[in-house]
C-alpha positions in Angstrom: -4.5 14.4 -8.0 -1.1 15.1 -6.6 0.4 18.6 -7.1 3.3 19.5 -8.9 6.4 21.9 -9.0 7.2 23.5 -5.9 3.7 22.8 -3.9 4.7 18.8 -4.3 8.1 19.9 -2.8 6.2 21.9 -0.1 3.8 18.7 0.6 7.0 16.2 0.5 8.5 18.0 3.1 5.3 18.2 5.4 4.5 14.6 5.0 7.9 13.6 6.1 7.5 15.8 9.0 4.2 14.2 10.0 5.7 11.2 10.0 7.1 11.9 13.2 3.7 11.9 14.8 3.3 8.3 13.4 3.9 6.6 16.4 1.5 9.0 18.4 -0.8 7.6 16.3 -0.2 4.4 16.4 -0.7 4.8 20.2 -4.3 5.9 19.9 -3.7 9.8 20.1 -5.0 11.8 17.3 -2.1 14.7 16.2 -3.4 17.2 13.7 -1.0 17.5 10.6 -0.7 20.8 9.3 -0.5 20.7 4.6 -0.9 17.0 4.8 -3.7 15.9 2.0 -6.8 15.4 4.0 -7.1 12.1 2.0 -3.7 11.0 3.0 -4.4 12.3 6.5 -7.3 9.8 7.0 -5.8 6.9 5.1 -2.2 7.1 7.4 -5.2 7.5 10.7 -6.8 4.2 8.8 -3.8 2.8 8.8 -2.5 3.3 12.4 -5.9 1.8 13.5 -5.4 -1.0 11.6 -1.6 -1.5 13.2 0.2 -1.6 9.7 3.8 -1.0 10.7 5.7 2.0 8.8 9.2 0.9 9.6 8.3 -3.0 8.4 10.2 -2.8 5.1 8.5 -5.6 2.9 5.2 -6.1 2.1 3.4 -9.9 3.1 3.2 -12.4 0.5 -0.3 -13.6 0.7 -0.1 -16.4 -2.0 2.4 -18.5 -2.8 3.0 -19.3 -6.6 0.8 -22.5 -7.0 -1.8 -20.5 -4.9 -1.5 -17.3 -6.9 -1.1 -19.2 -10.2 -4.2 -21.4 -9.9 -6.4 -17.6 -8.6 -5.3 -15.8 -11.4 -6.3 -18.4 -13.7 -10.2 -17.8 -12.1 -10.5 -14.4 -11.7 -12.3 -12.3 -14.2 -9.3 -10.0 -14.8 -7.2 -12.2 -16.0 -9.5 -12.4 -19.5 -9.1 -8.7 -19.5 -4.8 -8.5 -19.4 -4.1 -8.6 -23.0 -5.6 -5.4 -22.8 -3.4 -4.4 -19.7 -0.4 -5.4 -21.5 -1.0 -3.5 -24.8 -2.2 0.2 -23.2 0.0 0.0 -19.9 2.5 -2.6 -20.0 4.4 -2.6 -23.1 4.9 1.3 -23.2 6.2 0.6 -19.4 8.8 -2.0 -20.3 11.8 1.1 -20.8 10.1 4.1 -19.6 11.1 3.5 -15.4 7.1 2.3 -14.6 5.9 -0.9 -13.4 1.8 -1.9 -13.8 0.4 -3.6 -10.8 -3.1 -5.5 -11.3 -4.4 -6.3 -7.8 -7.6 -8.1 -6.4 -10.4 -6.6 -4.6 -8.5 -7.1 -1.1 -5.4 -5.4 -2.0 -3.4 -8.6 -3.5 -0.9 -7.6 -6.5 -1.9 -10.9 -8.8 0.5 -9.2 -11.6 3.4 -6.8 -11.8 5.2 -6.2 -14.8 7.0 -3.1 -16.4 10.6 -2.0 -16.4 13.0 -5.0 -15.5 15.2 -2.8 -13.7 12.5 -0.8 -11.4 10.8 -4.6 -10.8 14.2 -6.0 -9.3 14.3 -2.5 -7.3 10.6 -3.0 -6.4 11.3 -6.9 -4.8 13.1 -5.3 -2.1 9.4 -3.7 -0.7 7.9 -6.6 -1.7 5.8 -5.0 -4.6 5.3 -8.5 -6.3 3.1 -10.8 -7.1 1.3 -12.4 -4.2 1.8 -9.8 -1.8 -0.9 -7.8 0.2 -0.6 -4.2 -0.5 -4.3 -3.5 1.2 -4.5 -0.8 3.9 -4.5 -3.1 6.3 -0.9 -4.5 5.4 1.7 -1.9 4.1 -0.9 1.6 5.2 -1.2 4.4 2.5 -0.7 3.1 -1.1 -2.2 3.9 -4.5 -3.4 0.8 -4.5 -5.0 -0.2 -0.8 -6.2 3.0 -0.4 -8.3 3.3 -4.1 -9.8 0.3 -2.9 -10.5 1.9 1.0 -12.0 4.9 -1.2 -13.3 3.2 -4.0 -11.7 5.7 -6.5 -8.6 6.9 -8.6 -5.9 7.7 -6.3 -2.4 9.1 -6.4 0.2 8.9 -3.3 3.9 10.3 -3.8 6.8 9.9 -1.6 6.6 10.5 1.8 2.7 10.3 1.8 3.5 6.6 1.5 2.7 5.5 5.4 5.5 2.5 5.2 8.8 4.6 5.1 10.8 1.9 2.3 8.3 3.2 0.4 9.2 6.9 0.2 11.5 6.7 -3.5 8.0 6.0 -4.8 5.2 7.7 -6.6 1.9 5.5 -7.6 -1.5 5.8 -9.5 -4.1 3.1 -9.1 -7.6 3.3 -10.3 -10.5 0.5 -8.9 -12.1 -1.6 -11.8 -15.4 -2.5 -11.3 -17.3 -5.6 -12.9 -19.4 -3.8 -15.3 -22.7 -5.8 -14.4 -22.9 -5.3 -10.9 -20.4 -2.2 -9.9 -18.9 -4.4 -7.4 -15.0 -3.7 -7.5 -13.1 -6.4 -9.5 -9.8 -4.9 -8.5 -7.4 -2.4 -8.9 -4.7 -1.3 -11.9 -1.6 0.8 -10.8 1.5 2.4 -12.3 4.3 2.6 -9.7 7.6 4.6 -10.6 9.1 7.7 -10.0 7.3 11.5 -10.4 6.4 10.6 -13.7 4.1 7.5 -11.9 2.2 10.6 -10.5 1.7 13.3 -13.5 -1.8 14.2 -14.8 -1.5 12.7 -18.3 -0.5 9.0 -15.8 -4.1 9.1 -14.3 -5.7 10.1 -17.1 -3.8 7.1 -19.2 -4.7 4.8 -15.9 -8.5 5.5 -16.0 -9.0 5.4 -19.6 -7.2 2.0 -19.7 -9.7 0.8 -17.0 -12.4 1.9 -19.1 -11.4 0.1 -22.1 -10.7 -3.4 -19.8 -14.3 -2.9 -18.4 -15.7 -2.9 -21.6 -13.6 -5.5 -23.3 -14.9 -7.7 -20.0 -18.6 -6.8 -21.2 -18.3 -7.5 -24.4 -16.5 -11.2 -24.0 -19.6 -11.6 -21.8 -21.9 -10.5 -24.0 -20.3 -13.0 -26.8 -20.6 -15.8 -24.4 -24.0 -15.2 -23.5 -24.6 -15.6 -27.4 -22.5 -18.8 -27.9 -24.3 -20.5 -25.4 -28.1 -19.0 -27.0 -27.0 -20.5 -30.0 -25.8 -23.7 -29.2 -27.4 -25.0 -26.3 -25.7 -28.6 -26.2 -22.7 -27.1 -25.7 -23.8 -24.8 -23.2 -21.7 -26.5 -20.3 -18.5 -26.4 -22.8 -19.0 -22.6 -23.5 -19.7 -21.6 -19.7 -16.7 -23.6 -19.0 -14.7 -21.4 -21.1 -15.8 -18.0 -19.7 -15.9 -19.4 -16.0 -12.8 -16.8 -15.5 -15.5 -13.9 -16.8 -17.5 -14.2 -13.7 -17.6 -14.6 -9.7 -20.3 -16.8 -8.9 -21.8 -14.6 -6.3 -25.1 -14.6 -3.8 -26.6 -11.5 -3.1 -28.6 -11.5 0.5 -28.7 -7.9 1.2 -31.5 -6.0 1.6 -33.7 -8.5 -0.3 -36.1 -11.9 1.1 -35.6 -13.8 -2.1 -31.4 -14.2 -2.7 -29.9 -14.0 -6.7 -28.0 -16.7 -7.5 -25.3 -16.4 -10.1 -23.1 -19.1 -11.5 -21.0 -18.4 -15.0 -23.3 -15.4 -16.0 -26.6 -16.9 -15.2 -28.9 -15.9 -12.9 -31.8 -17.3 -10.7 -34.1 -15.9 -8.1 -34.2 -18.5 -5.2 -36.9 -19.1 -3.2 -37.3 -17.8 0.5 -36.3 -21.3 2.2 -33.3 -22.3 -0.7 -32.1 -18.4 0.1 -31.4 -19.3 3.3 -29.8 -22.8 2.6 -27.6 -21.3 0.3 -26.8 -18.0 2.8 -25.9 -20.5 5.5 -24.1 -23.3 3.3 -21.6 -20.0 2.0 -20.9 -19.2 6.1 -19.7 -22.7 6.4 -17.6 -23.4 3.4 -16.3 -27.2 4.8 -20.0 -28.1 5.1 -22.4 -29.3 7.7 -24.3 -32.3 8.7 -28.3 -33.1 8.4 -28.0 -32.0 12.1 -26.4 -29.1 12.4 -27.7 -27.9 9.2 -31.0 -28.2 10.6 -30.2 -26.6 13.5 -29.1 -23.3 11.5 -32.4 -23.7 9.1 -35.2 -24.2 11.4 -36.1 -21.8 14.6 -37.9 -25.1 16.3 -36.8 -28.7 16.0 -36.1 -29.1 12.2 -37.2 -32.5 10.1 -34.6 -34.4 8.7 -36.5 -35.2 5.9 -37.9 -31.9 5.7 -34.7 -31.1 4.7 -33.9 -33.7 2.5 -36.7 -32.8 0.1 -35.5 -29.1 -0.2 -32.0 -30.2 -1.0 -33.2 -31.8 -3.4 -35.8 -29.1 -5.0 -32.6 -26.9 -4.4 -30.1 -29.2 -6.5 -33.2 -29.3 -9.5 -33.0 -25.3 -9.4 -29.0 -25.0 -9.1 -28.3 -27.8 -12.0 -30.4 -25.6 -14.2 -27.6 -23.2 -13.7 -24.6 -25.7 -13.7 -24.1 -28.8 -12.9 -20.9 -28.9 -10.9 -22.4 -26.0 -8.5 -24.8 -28.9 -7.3 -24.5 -29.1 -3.5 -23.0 -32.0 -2.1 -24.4 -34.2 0.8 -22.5 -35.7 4.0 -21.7 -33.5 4.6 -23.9 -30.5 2.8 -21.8 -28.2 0.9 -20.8 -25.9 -2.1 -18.9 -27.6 -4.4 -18.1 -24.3 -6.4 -16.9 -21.0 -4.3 -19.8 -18.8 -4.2 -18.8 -14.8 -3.1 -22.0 -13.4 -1.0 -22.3 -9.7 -1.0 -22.5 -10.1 3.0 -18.8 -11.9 2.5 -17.8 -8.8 0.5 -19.0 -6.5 3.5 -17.3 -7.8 5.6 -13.9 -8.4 3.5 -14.2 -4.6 3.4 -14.9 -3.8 6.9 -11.7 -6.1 7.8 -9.3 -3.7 5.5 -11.2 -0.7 6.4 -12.9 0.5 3.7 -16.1 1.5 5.1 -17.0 3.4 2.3 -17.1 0.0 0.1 -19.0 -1.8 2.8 -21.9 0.6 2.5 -22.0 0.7 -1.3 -22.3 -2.8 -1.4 -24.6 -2.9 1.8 -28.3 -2.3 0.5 -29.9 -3.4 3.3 -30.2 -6.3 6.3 -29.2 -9.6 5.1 -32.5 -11.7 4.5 -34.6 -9.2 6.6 -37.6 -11.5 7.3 -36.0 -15.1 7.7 -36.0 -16.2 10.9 -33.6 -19.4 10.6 -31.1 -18.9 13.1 -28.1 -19.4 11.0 -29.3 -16.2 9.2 -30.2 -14.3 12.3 -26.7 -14.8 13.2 -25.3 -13.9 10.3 -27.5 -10.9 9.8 -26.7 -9.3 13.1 -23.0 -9.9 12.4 -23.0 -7.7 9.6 -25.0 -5.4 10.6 -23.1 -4.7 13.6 -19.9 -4.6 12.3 -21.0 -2.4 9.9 -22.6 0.1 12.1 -19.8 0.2 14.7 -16.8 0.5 11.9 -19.1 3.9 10.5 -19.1 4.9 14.2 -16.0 4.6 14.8 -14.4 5.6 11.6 -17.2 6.8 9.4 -17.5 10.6 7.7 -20.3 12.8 8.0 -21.8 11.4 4.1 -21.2 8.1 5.0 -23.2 8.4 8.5 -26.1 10.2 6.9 -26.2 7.5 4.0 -26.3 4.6 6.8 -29.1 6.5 8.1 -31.7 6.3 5.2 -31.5 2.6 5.5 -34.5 1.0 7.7 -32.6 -1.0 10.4 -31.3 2.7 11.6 -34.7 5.0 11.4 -34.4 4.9 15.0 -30.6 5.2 15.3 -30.4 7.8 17.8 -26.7 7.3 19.0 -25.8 7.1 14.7 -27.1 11.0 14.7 -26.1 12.2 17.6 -22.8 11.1 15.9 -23.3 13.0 12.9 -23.9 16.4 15.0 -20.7 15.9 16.9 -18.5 15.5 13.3 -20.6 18.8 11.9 -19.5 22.0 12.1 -21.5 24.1 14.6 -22.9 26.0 11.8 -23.2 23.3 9.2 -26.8 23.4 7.4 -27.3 20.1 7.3 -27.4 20.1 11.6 -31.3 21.5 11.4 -32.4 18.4 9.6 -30.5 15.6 11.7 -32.0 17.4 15.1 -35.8 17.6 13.2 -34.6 13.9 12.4 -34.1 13.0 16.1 -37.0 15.3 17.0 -38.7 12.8 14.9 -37.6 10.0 16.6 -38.6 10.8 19.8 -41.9 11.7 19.0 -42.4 8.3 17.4 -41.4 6.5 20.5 -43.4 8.7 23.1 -46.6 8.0 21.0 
């Protein structure tokens, strides 16, 4: 939470001092920054790695408005605005507040509040369409909730981007209240008032009520289409904007595949047609498909005859998810939990990654399409926590099995702990461990 009174004077005037040491940053030197937040001190170091550009005044526009209209209209929060509108938007419209919905990647998909603060808020870009992620415009209430996966508020001159310093914001994640993947983000941009205790509290309680108005519109489509099965496809049709149809590879042999709310356990060989088929969204030949599937010289027909066992299993769930042949593709988008690693990873939120990263991507296939794939994640993942990671977020990659013998990860973690940290006995009995396990 930010202060108040005279500390948030105090902190304004240190964060526009450290922004002198921006560009030192931005050179690769590290410049301690004495009152800064630590979380707006590692957010503005997040940003300068990923070049964002302070003095750039505007925001990108990622969509334009037949793109962003045609994504809002599929993306599960857009069932859940109404609710938006009534807690945040319409008390907004004279109070000097805007309300920002955003995607999972940063993307604003709807701004609305004061007419007079949104004309104010074009000249930064703050609009639909445009990329407010880490990556883009630096520290923001709204890239960096998502980088930290939690409610965040940013005032002033913590801002990294500099046209952004008349500004105070709140944003809090929302998560899809099946899976705990984050949906997206909700934000109230203003002045001080965008930043008082009673703003976050009103921010996270709204984003409670939109997670379980989502759950319950779910809940009554699951119903409608128990009750009246031939008109299943009409009903699923109707709540496809309830849903991402995902695939989750990680950390299982068997993937989950979920179209409009339903879900099916795949089998070994269909896991990895499916894993590969989502890496190559404009499809692939018999051949080359082939090649990716099978670690010796694959059958053509071998092929054929899973394609179709895999189209019997997928109609089951919907029909226009079917893959197509010549070439073979997904007809529908699918979002694999792999894809949503690395989506992270590219923005730098770390943290995210490894939340949503339970393991290596189909750990015992051995089609080489998914070898590829695996070790692509898995090294990105490793060297962004390296490179970037905390001392939790180190230990936590540790547990998993690909790093048991991670000496290089711990030696890590005793160079970020303090020299008298308690948790330094157990990562040197850890690589103790390691080395005895090797010798033997």
């Amino acid at each position: 939470m930010a202060p108040g009174g005279d500390a948030a004077e105090l902190l304004q005037k240190r964060a526009l001092a450290g922004h002198e040491h921006l560009e030192a940053w931005r050179g690769g030197t590290s410049v301690e920054i004495p009152g800064l937040r630590r979380l707006v001190h590692e957010s503005w170091q997040r940003s300068a790695s990923l070049k964002a550009n302070p003095d750039v005044p505007e925001a990108p526009l990622a969509m334009d408005r037949d793109e962003l209209g045609e994504y809002r209209r599929q993306h599960p929060l857009a069932t859940i605005m109404p609710v938006i509108k009534k807690l945040l938007v319409q008390p907004s419209h004279d109070s000097g507040l805007l309300v920002a919905v955003g995607d999972d990647v940063g993307r604003l998909l709807w701004v609305d509040g004061d007419p007079v603060m949104q004309r104010r808020a074009e000249g930064m870009m703050f609009v639909a369409g445009a990329d407010w992620s880490e990556a883009s415009v630096g520290t923001s209430a709204p890239g960096t909730a998502l980088a930290l996966d939690r409610s965040i508020q940013i005032s002033g001159a913590e801002h990294f981007k500099r046209s952004v310093h008349p500004w105070s914001c709140t944003a809090v994640p929302f998560h899809d209240p099946d899976s705990g993947a984050v949906l997206g983000v909700v934000d109230i941009t203003g002045t001080e008032t965008a930043v008082a205790p009673h703003t976050l509290s009103l921010v996270e309680a709204t984003v409670a009520a939109a997670q379980a108005q989502l759950r319950i519109e779910r809940l009554q489509l699951a119903a409608a289409v128990r009750e009246k099965p031939r008109r299943r496809s009409t009903a699923a049709a109707s709540g496809n904007a309830l849903y991402r149809n995902s695939l989750q590879l990680l950390g299982r042999d068997q993937a989950l595949l979920s179209i409009d709310g339903r879900t099916v356990s795949l089998s070994a060989r269909h896991s990895e047609i499916l894993a590969i088929l989502g890496n190559y969204p404009e499809g692939l030949s018999a051949e080359d498909l082939c090649a990716q599937l099978y670690p010796g010289e694959g059958s053509s027909a071998t092929l054929r005859a899973e394609m179709v066992r895999l189209r019997k299993v997928v109609q089951e769930l919907s029909p226009d998810a079917v893959p197509e042949s010549r070439p073979y593709r997904l007809p529908v988008e699918l979002l694999p939990d792999s894809g949503q690693v690395l989506s992270c990873l590219q923005r730098g939120a770390h943290r995210i990654a490894l939340e949503i990263y339970k393991g290596a991507l189909l750990p015992r296939s051995e089609a080489p399409g998914v070898v590829q794939l695996r070790e692509r994640v898995s090294h990105l993942l490793r060297e962004a926590l390296l490179t970037d990671g905390s001392v939790e977020s180190l230990l936590k990659y540790a547990e998993l099995p690909e790093a048991k013998y991670d000496v290089d990860l711990r030696l890590a973690v005793l160079k970020l702990l303090p020299p008298r940290s308690p948790k330094r006995a157990a990562v040197v009995a850890d690589l103790e461990r390691i080395d005895d396990e090797l010798t033997a």
